[in-house]
N, C-alpha and C positions, 0 to 999 in steps of 0.2 A: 446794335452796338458794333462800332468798327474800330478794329483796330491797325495801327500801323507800326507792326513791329521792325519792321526794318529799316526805320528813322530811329531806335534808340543806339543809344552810346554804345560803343566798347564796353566792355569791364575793365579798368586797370589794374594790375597787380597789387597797387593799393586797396583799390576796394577790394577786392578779393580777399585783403591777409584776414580779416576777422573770419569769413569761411575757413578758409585755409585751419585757422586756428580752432574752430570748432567740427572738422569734420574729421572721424578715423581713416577717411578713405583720400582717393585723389581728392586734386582739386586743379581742373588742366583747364585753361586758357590756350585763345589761336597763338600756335607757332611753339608751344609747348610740348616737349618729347611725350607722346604716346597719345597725343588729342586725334589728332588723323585715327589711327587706329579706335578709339572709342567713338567716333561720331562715325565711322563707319557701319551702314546696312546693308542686309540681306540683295536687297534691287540696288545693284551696281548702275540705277539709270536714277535713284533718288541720292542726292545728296544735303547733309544739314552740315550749316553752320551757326552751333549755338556761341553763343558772348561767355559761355563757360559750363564745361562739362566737371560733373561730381559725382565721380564712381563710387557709390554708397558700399557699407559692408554693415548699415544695420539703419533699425527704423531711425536713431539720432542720426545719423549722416542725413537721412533722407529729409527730417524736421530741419535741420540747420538749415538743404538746400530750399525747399519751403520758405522758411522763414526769409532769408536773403531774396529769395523772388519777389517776396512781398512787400519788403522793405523797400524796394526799387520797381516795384512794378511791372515787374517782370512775365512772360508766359514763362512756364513751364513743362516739359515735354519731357517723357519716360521711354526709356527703352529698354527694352533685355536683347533681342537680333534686331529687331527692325523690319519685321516681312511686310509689316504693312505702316506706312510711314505717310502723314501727309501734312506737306509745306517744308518749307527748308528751315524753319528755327529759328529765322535771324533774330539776335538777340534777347534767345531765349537763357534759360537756366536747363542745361541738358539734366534729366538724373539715369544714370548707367545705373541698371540692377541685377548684371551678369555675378557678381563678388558674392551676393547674397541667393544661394542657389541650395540652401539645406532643403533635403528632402527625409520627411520621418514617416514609417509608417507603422501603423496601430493594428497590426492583424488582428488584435481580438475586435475592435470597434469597427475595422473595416472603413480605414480613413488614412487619408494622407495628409500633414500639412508640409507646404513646400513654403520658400522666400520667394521674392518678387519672381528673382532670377533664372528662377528653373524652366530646364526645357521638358517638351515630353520624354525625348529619350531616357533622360533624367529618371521620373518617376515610375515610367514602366518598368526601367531596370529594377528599382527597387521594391516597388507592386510584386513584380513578381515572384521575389524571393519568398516571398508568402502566398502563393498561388491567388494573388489578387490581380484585379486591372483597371486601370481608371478610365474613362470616356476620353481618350487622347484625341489629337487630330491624325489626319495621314499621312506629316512630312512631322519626323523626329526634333527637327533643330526647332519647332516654331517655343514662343515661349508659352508656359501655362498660363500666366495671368494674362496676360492682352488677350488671348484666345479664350479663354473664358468668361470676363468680363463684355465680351463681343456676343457670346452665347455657347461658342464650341458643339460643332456639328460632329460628332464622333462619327465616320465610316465604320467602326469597327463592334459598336454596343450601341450606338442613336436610337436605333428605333427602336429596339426593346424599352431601353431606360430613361429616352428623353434629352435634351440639352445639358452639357456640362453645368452650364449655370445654375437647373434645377436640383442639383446635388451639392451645391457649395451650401458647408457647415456655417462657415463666417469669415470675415478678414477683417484683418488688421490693415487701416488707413490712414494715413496724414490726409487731412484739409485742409484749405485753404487755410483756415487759420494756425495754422503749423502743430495741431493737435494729434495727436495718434489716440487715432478710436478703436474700439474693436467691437464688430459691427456684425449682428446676428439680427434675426427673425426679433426678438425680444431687446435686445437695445437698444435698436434705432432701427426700427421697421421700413422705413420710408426710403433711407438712405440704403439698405439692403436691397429692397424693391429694385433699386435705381441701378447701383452696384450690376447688378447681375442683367448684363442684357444690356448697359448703357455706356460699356466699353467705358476709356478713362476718362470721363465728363467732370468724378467727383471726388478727385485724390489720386493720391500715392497708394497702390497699394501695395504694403510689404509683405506679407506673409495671408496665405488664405487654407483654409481646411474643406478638404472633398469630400464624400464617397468613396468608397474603391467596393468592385463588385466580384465575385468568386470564376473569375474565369482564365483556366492557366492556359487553354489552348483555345485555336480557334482551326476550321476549315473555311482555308481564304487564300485569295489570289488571284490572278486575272487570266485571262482567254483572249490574245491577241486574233482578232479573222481582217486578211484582204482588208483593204479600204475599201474594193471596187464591192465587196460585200456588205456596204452601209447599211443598205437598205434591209437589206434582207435580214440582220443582224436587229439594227434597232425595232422595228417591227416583231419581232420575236419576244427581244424583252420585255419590248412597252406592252404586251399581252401576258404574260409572264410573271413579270413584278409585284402583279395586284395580290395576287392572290397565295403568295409564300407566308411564312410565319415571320410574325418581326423581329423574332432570332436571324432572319435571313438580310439582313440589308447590300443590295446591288447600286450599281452605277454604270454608266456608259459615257465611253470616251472617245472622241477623234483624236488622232495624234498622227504630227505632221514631224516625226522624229530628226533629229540631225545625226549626222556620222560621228557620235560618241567613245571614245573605248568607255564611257564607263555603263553602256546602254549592253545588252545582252548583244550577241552577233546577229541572230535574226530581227534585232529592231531599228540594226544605224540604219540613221538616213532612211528610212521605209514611212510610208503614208498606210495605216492600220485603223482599226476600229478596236477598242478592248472592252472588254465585260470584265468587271470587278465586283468579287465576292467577300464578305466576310458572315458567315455561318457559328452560333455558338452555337451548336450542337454536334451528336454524332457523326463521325465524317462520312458513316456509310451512307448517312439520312441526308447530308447536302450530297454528296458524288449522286445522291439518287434524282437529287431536287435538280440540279442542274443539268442534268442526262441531257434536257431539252435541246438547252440552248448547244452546248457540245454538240448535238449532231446539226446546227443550221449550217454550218457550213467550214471545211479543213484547219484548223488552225495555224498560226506560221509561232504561235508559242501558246503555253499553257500552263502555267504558274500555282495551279488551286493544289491545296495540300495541306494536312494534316502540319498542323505548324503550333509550336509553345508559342505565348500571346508576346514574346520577346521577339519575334521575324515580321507584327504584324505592318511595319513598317513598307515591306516589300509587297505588298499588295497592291497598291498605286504606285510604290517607285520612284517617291519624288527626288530633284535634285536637292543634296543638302550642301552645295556650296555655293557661295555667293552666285549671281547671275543678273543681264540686262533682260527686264522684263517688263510686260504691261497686264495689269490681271483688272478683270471688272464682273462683276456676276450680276443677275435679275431672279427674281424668284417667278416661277409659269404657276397660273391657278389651275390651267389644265393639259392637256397634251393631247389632241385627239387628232384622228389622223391629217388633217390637214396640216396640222402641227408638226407634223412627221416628215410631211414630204418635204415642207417647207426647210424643216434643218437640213434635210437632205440636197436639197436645193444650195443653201445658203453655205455648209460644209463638205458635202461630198464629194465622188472622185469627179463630176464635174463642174466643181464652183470653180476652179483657180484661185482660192481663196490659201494665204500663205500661214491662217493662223497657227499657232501648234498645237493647242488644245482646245478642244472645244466640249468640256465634260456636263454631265447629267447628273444629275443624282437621284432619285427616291426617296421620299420621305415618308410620311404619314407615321401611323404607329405610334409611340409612347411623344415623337416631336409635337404631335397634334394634341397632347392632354396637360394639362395644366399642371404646373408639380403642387406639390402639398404645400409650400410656403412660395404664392405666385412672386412671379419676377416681371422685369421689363422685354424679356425677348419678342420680339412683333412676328416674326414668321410662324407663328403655329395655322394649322390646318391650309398653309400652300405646300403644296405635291411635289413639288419639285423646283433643284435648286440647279441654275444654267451660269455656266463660268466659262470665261472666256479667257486665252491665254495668249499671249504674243513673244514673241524673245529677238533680244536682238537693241541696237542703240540708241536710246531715246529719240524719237521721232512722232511727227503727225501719222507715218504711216501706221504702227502699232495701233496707234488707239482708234485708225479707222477700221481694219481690220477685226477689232473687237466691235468697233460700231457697228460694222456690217449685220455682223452674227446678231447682237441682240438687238440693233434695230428691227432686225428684218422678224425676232420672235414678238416684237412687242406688242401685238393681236394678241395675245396670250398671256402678258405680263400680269403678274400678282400685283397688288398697291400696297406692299411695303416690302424692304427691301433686307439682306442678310449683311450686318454692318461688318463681319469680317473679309465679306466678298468684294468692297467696294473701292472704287477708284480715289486716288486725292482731289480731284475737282468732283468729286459729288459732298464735300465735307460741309456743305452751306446748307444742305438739303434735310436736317434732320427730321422735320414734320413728314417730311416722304420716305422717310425709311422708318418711322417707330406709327405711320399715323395718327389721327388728331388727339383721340383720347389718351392715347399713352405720352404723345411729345407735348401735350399739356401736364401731365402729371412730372413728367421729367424735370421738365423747367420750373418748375415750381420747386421739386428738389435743389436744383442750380441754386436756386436763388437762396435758399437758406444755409448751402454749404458751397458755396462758390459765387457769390453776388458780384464779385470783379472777374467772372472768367476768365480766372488766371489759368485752367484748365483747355487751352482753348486749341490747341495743334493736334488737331484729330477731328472725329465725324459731328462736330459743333453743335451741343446743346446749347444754346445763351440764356441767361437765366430769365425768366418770367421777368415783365416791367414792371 
């Protein structure tokens, strides 16, 4: 199925006025005060220009916008930041879900439900006024639902507890056909399945209910050593990691820092390697677990500490203001050492290689078991997840830079792939990121709740023929 959306019309302010009329929220058009500011995203190097943005403040704003795509044939494309954005929009139906950002939570039930809108920072704040925490990601501003619906790799409880997705109670959807469903294990099984792990292929979603798990603190942080100590560093961990408790989840970083004020003094501008921890258990019991790697070699910082689960943000230290970037990740089935040298080879102190991060992560653990009501997520039981980072202004250079890096692992590479790690020119590929048996069940989903792939600006499921 091919579409050409950037041969459709304008919107005119005419068409528009019945929107207008049926929505509580905006309803902006190009060249309209405050449209720039709403189609604006997180990657300063992605830009959309939808044929009209509708900043929803409830599930009807979000039906009206629905409905009028459909009415005109329109794609439609959702955003709450925009971290991970792919194609420009043209002529789409933008729907903005920043307005709708309620977060509640149920400390007896040990649940939160949030609006489309909400970020993590959002919810941990509130999580934790009840000594709860949800399975967040590791940069604050990202939203809850695109990061969930993608699978949600939490750094910070993953491998004890599994993928965000395997903890989602239920959500509230508009479909294609401008219905608002609310979609559980028992209502619509199939569409839940899909839901969880198939990112936004199969609606709007406005509101969804989590999890939350009893954890008010954590011991967690990072260990910046020398670049020129790659090796030595990684080799350590990758011995190391196997064998912790899945209370323990690590990761390993290259960082090709720039001269920041808002970077600590020992990291501007500095070429580093970091170990990254987050430990729920006692802090005596990880300062004991980590002793190891602490003594491979001096540190130039050292961040791990006894921390309320409100700071776990600073453990990776992402930026949270807009920036020009290029991100693209692979999943490795295995790491063995030839694996090793090779990264070392490919990013170390002597690649010349200008990427700025080049991160690892560890998985296995509760990732690799099936939750109780299965879902679509395709990465369980590959070990580790490789992302690649670039910064800087849209150019062929970035994405070669990333190419270098995981072409050079692709001896190693898993056959399916982590849909919230991926690039916008990988958006065609969906049989290679969910594999056969799942992006067969997918599409079959499509087809009975999305049969015109009006859903279609993102990692493209098309619906079965």
């Amino acid at each position: 199925m091919t579409f050409t959306d950037s041969s459709l019309p304008p919107v005119l302010p005419e068409d528009a006025a019945a929107l207008v009329a049926a929505v509580a929220g905006s309803v902006l058009l190009p060249g309209d005060a405050g449209y720039d500011g709403e189609r604006a995203v997180f990657n300063l190097n992605h830009h959309l220009a939808p044929a009209v943005i509708v900043v929803a403040e409830s599930a009807a704003d979000v039906q009206a916008a629905v409905a009028f795509a459909a009415e005109r044939h329109r794609p439609v494309l959702v955003k709450t930041t925009g971290h991970q954005m792919v194609g420009p929009a043209h002529g789409a139906v933008m729907i903005a879900t920043h307005r709708m950002n309620d977060v509640a939570i149920d400390a007896i039930g040990r649940t939160a439900r949030v609006g489309a809108g909400a970020i993590w920072s959002e919810v941990v704040a509130e999580a934790a006024k009840e000594g709860l925490a949800p399975l967040n990601g590791s940069n604050p501003t990202v939203g809850v639902s695109g990061y969930t619906l993608g699978g949600g790799l939490s750094p910070t409880l993953g491998r004890s507890h599994g993928y965000a997705a395997d903890h989602v109670h239920s959500l509230d959807v508009v479909t294609a056909d401008g219905e608002l469903r609310h979609v559980d294990a028992e209502s619509e099984p199939d569409l839940f399945w899909a839901l969880r792990g198939g990112k936004g292929n199969f609606g709007v979603v406005t509101a969804l209910e989590f999890a939350l798990f009893p954890v008010p603190r954590l011991y967690g942080g990072g260990i910046y050593f020398p670049g020129e100590r790659m090796a030595d560093v990684l080799r350590a961990w990758t011995a190391w990691h196997p064998g912790t408790p899945e209370t323990m989840i690590s990761s390993f970083a290259v960082l090709r820092l720039p001269p920041l004020p808002a970077l600590p003094e020992p990291l501007r501008g500095v070429f580093v390697v970091s170990l990254r921890f987050a430990y729920n258990g006692m802090a005596a019991d990880g300062e004991r677990m980590i002793a190891p790697l602490r003594a491979v070699a001096p540190a130039v910082l050292d961040t791990v500490r006894d921390m309320p689960y409100t700071e776990v943000a600073s453990i990776h230290n992402e930026p949270t203001e807009p920036l020009p970037y290029y991100e693209r990740g692979i999943m490795l089935r295995e790491f063995p050492t030839q694996a090793q040298d090779k990264l070392v080879e490919l990013v170390g102190p002597g690649s010349g290689t200008t990427l700025w991060i080049a991160e690892l992560r560890a998985l296995g653990g509760a990732w690799d078991r099936e939750p109780a009501v299965p879902n679509s997520v395709a990465t369980r039981g590959l070990p580790y997840s490789l992302l690649g980072v670039e910064v800087g202004p849209q150019d062929q250079q970035l994405k070669k830079s990333v190419a270098v890096l995981l072409d050079g692992m692709e001896p190693w590479q898993g056959d399916r792939r982590l849909v919230n790690n991926l690039a916008p020119e990988e958006a065609t590929d969906a049989a290679a990121i969910y594999g056969p048996e799942r992006h067969e069940r997918l599409t079959a989903v499509k087809k009975t709740y999305d049969p015109a792939n009006m859903f279609r600006i993102n990692h493209n499921v098309v619906p079965a023929a």
